[in-house]
C-alpha positions, -999 to +999 in steps of 0.1 A: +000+000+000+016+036-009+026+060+017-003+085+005-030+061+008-023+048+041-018+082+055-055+092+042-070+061+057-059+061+092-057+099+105-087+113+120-091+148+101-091+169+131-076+203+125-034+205+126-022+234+142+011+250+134+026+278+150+059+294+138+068+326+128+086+318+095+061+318+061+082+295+045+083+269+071+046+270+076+046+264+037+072+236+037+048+221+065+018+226+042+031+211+012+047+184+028+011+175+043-005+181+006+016+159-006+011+132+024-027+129+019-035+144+046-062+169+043-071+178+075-078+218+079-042+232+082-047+261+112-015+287+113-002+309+137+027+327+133+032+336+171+020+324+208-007+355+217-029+343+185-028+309+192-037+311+230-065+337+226-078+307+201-071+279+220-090+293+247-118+293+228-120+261+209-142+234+212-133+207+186-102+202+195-072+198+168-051+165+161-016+182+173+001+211+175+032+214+156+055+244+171+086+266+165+104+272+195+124+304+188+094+330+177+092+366+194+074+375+220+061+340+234+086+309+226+076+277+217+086+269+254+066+298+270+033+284+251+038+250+262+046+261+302+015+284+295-009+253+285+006+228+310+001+253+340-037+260+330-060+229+337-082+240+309-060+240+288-037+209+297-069+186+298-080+196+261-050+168+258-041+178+224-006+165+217+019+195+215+053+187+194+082+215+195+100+215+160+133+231+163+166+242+145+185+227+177+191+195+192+203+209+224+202+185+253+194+215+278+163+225+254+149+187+249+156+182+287+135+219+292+109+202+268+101+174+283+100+188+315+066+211+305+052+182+290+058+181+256+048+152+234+073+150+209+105+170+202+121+171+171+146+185+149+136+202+115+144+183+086+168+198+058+150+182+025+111+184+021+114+143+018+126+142+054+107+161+065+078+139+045+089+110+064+087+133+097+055+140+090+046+106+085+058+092+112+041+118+136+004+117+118+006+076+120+011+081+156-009+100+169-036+085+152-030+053+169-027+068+201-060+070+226-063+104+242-090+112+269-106+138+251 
């Protein structure tokens, strides 16, 4: 079975959220998607405020959240500390996956330590980052959450 037609069989079309600062990134993460199968609704942010006044406010939830660390004004860190410290927020249990520029130990260790779901490091050809892509979609589709 092809990559493309697995990927539009198992994921469950909730909303992807992507937050990063960068218009070509957020395009590389679209395209890469596109060309995936996966056709869930694609919502962008390219910094933290944006994103928390709307996750405040959501109600159908979103299948992860795919963010930058280093943006202005609120990091990728800050918005992560920011959802883990408000129950509201941390029991929408939507998976939250930093993508990065850095492997870092002292930023994965900082990571993990606010909860994140994933960390990983940003790709440097589309077909990694493809494979990336994959691999986190197939996931989390698989895995149960509570909400």
């Amino acid at each position: 079975m092809d990559i493309q037609k697995r990927i539009t069989e198992i994921y469950n079309k909730l909303p992807i959220i992507i937050i990063d600062d960068s218009p070509g990134e957020r395009e590389l993460v679209k395209v890469a998607l596109a060309d995936l199968g996966v056709d869930s609704e694609l919502i962008f942010f390219d910094n933290g405020f944006t994103f928390l006044e709307y996750i405040r406010t959501e109600t159908t939830g979103a299948f992860f959240i795919l963010c930058d660390i280093n943006m202005p004004g609120l990091s990728g860190m800050d918005i992560k500390k920011i959802l883990q410290d408000d129950e509201a927020l941390r029991l929408k249990s939507i998976p939250f996956i930093l993508f990065s520029t850095s492997n870092a130990l002292s930023s994965i260790k900082t990571a993990y330590s606010f909860g994140v779901q994933g960390y990983f490091v940003k790709p440097d050809t589309v077909d990694q980052l493809m494979d990336m892509l994959y691999a986190i979609v197939s996931y989390w589709n698989f895995s149960e959450s509570p909400s």
